[in-house]
matplotlib code that plots the C-alpha trace (Angstrom):
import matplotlib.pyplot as plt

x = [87.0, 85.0, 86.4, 84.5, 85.6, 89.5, 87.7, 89.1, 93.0, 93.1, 92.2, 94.3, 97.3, 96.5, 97.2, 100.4, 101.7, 101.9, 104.4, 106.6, 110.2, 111.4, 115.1, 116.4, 115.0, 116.7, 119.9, 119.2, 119.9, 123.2, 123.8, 122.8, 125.9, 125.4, 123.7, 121.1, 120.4, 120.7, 117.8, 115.5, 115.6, 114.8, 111.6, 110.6, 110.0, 106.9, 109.1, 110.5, 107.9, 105.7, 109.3, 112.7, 115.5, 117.8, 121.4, 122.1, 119.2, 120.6, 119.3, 116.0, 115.2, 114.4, 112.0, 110.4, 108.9, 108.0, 106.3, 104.7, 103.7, 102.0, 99.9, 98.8, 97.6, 95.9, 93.8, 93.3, 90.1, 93.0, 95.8, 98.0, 98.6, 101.5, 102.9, 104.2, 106.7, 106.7, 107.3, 111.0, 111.3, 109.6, 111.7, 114.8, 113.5, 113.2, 116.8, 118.0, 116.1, 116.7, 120.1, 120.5, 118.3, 119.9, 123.4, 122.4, 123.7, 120.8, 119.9, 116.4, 116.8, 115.8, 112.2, 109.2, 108.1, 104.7, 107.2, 108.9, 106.3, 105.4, 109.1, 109.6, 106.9, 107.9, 111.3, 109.5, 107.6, 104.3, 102.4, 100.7, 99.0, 98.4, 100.8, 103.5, 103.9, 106.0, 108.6, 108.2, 108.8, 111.7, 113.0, 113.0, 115.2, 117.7, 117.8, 119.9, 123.2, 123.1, 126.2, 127.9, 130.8, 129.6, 125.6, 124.3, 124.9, 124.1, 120.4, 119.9, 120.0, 118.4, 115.1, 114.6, 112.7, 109.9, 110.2, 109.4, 106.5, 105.0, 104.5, 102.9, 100.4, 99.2, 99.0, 96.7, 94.7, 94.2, 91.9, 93.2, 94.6, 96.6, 98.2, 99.1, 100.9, 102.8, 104.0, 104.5, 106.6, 108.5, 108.7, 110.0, 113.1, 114.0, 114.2, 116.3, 118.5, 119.2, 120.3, 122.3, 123.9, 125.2, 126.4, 128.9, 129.5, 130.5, 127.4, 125.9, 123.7, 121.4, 121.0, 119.3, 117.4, 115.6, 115.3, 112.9, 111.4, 109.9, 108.9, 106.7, 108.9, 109.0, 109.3, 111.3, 113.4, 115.1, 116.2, 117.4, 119.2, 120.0, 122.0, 123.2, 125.7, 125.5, 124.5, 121.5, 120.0, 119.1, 116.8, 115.2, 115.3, 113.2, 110.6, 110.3, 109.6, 112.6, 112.8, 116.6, 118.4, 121.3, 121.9, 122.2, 124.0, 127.1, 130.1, 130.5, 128.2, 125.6, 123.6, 123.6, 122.5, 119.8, 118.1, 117.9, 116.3, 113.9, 112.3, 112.0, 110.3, 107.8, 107.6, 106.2, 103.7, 102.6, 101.7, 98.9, 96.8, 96.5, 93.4, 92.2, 89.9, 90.4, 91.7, 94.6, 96.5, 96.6, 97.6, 100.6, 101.6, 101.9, 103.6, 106.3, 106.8, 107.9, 109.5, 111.9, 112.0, 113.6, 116.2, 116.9, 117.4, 120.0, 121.8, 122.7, 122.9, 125.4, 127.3, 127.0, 128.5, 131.3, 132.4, 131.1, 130.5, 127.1, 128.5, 128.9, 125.6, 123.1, 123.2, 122.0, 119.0, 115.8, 113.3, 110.4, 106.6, 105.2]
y = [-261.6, -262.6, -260.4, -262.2, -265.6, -263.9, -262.5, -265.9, -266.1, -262.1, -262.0, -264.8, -263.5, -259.7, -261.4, -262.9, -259.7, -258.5, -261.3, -260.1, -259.7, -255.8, -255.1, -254.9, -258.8, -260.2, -258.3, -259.6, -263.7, -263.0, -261.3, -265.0, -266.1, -269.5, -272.0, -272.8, -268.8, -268.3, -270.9, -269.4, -266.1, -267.9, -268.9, -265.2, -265.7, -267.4, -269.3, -271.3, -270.9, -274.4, -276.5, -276.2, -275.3, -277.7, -277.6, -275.6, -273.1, -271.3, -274.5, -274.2, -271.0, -271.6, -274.6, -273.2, -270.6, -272.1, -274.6, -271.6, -270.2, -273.2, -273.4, -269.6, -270.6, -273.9, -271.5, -269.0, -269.2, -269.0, -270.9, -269.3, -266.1, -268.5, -269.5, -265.8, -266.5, -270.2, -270.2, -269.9, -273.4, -275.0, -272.7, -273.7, -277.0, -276.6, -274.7, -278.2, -280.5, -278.4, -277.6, -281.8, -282.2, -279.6, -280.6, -284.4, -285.4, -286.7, -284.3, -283.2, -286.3, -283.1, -282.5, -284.4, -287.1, -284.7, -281.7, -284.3, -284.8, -281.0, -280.1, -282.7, -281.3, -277.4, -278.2, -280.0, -276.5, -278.1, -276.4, -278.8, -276.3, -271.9, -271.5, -273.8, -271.4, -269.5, -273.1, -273.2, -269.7, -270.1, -273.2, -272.0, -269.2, -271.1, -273.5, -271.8, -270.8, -273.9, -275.0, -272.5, -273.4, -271.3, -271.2, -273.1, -270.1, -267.8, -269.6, -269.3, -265.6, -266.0, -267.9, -265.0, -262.7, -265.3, -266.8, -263.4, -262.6, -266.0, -263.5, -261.3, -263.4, -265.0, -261.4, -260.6, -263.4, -262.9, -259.8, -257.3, -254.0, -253.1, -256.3, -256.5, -253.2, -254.0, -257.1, -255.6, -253.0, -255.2, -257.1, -254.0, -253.5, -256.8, -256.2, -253.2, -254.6, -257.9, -255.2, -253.4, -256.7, -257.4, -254.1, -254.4, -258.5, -257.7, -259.4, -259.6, -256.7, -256.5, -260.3, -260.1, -256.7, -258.7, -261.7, -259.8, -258.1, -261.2, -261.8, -258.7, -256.3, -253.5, -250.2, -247.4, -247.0, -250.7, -249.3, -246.3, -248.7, -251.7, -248.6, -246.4, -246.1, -245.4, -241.6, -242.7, -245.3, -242.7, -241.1, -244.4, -246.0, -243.6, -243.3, -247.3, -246.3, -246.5, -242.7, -241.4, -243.7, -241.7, -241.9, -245.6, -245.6, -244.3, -246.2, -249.8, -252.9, -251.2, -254.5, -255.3, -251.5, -251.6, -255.2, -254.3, -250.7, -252.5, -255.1, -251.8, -250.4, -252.9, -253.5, -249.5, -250.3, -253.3, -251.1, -249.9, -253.2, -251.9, -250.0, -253.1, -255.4, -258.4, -259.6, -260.6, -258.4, -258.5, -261.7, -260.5, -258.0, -260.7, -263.0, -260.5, -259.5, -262.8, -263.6, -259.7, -261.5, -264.4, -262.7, -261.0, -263.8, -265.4, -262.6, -262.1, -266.0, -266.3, -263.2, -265.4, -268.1, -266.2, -264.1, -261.6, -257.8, -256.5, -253.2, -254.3, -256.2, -253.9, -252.0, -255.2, -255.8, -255.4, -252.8, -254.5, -254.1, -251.6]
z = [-72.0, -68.8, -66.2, -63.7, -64.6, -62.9, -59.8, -57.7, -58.8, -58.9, -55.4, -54.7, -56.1, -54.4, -51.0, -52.1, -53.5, -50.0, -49.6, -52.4, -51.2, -51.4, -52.3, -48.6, -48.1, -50.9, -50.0, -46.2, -48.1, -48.8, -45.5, -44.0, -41.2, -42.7, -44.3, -41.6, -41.7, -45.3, -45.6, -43.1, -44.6, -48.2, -46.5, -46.3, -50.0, -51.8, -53.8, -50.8, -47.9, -48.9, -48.6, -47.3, -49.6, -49.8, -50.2, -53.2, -53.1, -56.3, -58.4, -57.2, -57.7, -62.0, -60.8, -57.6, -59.7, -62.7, -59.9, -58.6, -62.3, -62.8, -59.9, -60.5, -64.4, -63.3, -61.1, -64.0, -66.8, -69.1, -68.1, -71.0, -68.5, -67.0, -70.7, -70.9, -68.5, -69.4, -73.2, -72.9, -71.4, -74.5, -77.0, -75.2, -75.9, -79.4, -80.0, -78.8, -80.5, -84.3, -83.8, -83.0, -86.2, -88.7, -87.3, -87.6, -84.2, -83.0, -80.2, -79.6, -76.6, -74.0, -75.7, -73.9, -76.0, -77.0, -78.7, -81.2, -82.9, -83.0, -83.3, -86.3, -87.6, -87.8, -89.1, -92.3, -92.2, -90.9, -88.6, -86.1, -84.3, -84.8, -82.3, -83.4, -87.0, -84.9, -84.5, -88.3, -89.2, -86.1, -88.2, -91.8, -90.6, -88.8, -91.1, -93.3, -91.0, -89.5, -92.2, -90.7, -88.3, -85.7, -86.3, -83.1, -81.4, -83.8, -84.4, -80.3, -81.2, -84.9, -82.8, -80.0, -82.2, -82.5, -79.2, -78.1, -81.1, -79.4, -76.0, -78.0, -79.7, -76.2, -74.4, -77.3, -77.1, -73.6, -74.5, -72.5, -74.0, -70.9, -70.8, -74.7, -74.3, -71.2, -73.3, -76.5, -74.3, -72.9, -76.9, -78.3, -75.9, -75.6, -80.0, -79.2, -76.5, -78.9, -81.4, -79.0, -77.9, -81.6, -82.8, -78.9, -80.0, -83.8, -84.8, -88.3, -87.4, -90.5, -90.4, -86.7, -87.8, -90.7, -88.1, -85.6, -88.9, -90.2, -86.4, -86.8, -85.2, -88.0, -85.6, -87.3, -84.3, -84.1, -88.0, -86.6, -84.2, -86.9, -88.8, -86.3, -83.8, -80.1, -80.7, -82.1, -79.3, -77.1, -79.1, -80.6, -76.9, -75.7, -78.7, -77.7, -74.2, -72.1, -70.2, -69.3, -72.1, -72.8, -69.0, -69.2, -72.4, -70.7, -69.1, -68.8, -69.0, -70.8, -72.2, -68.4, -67.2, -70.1, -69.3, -65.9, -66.6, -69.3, -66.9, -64.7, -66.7, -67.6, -63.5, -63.8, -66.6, -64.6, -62.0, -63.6, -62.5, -59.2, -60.5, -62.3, -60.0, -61.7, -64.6, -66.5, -65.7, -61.9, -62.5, -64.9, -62.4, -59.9, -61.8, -63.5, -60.0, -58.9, -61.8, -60.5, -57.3, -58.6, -60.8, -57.8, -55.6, -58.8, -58.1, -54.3, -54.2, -57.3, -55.3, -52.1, -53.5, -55.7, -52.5, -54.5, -52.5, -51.8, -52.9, -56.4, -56.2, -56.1, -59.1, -60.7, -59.0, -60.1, -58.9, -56.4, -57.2, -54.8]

ax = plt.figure().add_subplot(projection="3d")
ax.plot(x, y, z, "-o")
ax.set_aspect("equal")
plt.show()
């Protein structure tokens, strides 16, 4: 990796850190008397301080920042730093286009005319590209349930393990050892939280452990997960990173009180490219902190809208990058 090559976006994207909303701004958004002050205060943050929101700023929130993403990659030697928060777009595209293939329906109408090609290609088990093997591995596995009455939303679930193994494979091809364990950190809950998720729904547990297996997610504690009941997260949460697990393992909405303590946790991790001068992972931090600020903003404007207290609120939100 040429460190120096990310001297010029690290630097830029250390001035707009300062910018970065904290907790008690995004709160102040729903606190807005009205429309007219609810879109000033959105133009506190970097998504919305080059234009206006408009009407419905809860729309634009998704776009503005993938707008923003975009502009940060096209400054970086390797644009691919922005596909890690990117990626899901295109394998959202791809869910739609196989399950209209498979399902012969005929969707797949959502996916740019350059993914058919690549898409068509996958689901015939051809690989058009090194990173498209993922779509093809993604494909073989789906293809399967998708007799099934209800397998369009199982496959959404059967295709996360390698839309997330895609992450993986660009953080290590970015060269940076920081940056591919702060990823594969993040990789390893998100596996454990999916398991978590179908053991609560009465999911086909062992179906979705072999799933993220053949992804390249083999760590002894997703097993211990896979098999066990909630006794035994804790214990395997914790050997996969998360601190305090049993704390968050208790009461209600625990999928919910788990994501949110997961993406803090990989907020912490990111903090460690504060002693990095430049790089790609000052320009990670940045970008996972935006992408916080954003979630964030979803929820108080979602609560705005709903009526919803502040109270109830802030629980959910998502620690700032400090």
């Amino acid at each position: 990796m040429d460190r120096a090559g990310w001297s010029y976006v690290s630097g830029h994207v250390s001035a707009l850190a300062d910018r970065l909303m904290d907790q008690r701004a995004v709160l102040a958004v729903g606190q807005a008397g009205g429309p007219e002050e609810l879109r000033a205060r959105l133009r506190n943050s970097l998504l919305f301080s080059q234009t206006p929101p408009g009407e419905r700023p809860l729309d634009e929130v998704e776009p503005r920042f993938r707008e923003l993403a975009q502009q940060i990659a096209q400054m970086s030697p390797d644009p691919r730093i922005a596909d890690l928060f990117l990626l899901g777009n295109e394998w959202q595209a791809f869910r739609q286009f196989a399950r209209g293939r498979l399902l012969k329906k005929g969707a797949g109408a959502r996916a740019e005319p350059a993914q058919v090609e690549r898409f068509e290609a996958a689901l015939r088990g051809e690989a058009a590209t090194d990173a498209d093997r993922l779509f093809v591995e993604a494909g073989q596995a789906v293809s399967a349930v998708m007799a099934d009455e209800a397998a369009p939303a199982a496959m959404d679930r059967l295709t996360d393990p390698w839309e997330v193994a895609a992450a993986v494979r660009i953080a290590r091809e970015l060269e940076s050892e920081e940056l591919t364990e702060w990823v594969a950190a993040w990789a390893r809950l998100r596996a454990a939280l999916a398991l978590i998720r179908a053991h609560q729904n009465g999911w086909d547990v062992p179906s979705f452990r072999l799933a993220w297996r053949d992804a390249g997610f083999d760590e002894e504690p997703l097993d211990d997960i896979a098999r066990g009941g909630p006794s035994d997260w804790p214990s395997a949460l914790e050997k996969l990173g998360l601190p305090h697990a049993a704390q968050l393992l208790a009461g209600p909405d625990v999928a919910v009180r788990l994501a949110r303590a997961m993406d803090d946790r990989v907020t912490e991790l990111a903090g460690g490219a504060r002693g990095i001068a430049f790089g790609p992972e000052k320009v990670f931090a940045f970008l996972w902190a935006l992408r916080m600020e954003a979630l964030n903003l979803r929820v108080v404007l979602s609560a705005a809208e709903a009526g919803i207290p502040e109270a109830r609120i802030v629980a959910e939100l998502r620690a700032e990058y400090v």
